[in-house]
C-alpha positions, 0 to 999 in steps of 0.5 A, a space after each residue: 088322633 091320640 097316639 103316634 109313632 115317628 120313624 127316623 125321618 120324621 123325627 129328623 124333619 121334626 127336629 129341622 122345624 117340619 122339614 119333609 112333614 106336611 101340614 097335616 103330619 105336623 098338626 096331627 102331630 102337635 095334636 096327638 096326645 102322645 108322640 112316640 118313637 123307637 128306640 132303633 131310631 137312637 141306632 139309625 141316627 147314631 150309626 149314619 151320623 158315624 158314617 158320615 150320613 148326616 149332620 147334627 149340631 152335636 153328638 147324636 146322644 145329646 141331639 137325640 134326647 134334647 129333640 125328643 125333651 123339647 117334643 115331649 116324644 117317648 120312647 118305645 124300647 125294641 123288646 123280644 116281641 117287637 124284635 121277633 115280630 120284625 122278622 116274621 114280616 114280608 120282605 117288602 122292605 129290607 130296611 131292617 131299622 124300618 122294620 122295627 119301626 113298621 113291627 113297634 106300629 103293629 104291636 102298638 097299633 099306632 100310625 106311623 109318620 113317614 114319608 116312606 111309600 112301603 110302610 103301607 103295604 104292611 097294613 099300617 096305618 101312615 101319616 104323611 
């Protein structure tokens, strides 16, 4: 697989040595010439961390850019189409961070890395 796209789980459990991600998620991972993810993950994990939601080893900015340098994972900005085309899906899922991610795949035509059963019933392509 040439290229990928991680949700916000996925780039969590990659930072925790696999966490959730099956061995297959993690080989086609390494073997992807490109690895990406959203730059709403950066808001997802910023905001649940401010919440008290989760727990990183230091504040979400450094965490988030040290995970996706030691990766070598880009990012793909949320512009108006990606922004736009997330409000035009069906509301199987009501995430509205999940939805930019589902819309960024589509755009990109990219898989997804999730572990996330409702990303399917968009037509994407998943990776578990």
């Amino acid at each position: 697989m040439n290229s990928l796209l991680l949700d916000t789980c996925a780039l969590i459990w990659l930072s925790l040595g696999g966490g959730k991600l099956t061995k297959q998620a993690l080989r086609l991972i390494d073997d992807a010439q490109m690895v990406s993810i959203s730059t709403i993950s950066a808001f997802e994990i910023s905001h649940k961390y401010a919440k008290g939601g989760i727990e990183l080893p230091c504040d979400p900015e450094r965490w988030f850019y040290e995970v996706l340098k030691f990766h070598d994972i880009a990012e793909i900005a949320v512009d108006s189409q990606i922004a736009i085309s997330s409000t035009k899906l069906p509301f199987i899922h009501s995430d509205p961070c999940d939805r930019f991610i589902i819309a960024t795949a589509m755009r990109r035509g990219l898989p997804i890395v999730t572990a996330d059963d409702r990303f399917t019933e968009y037509g994407v392509k998943v990776i578990r």
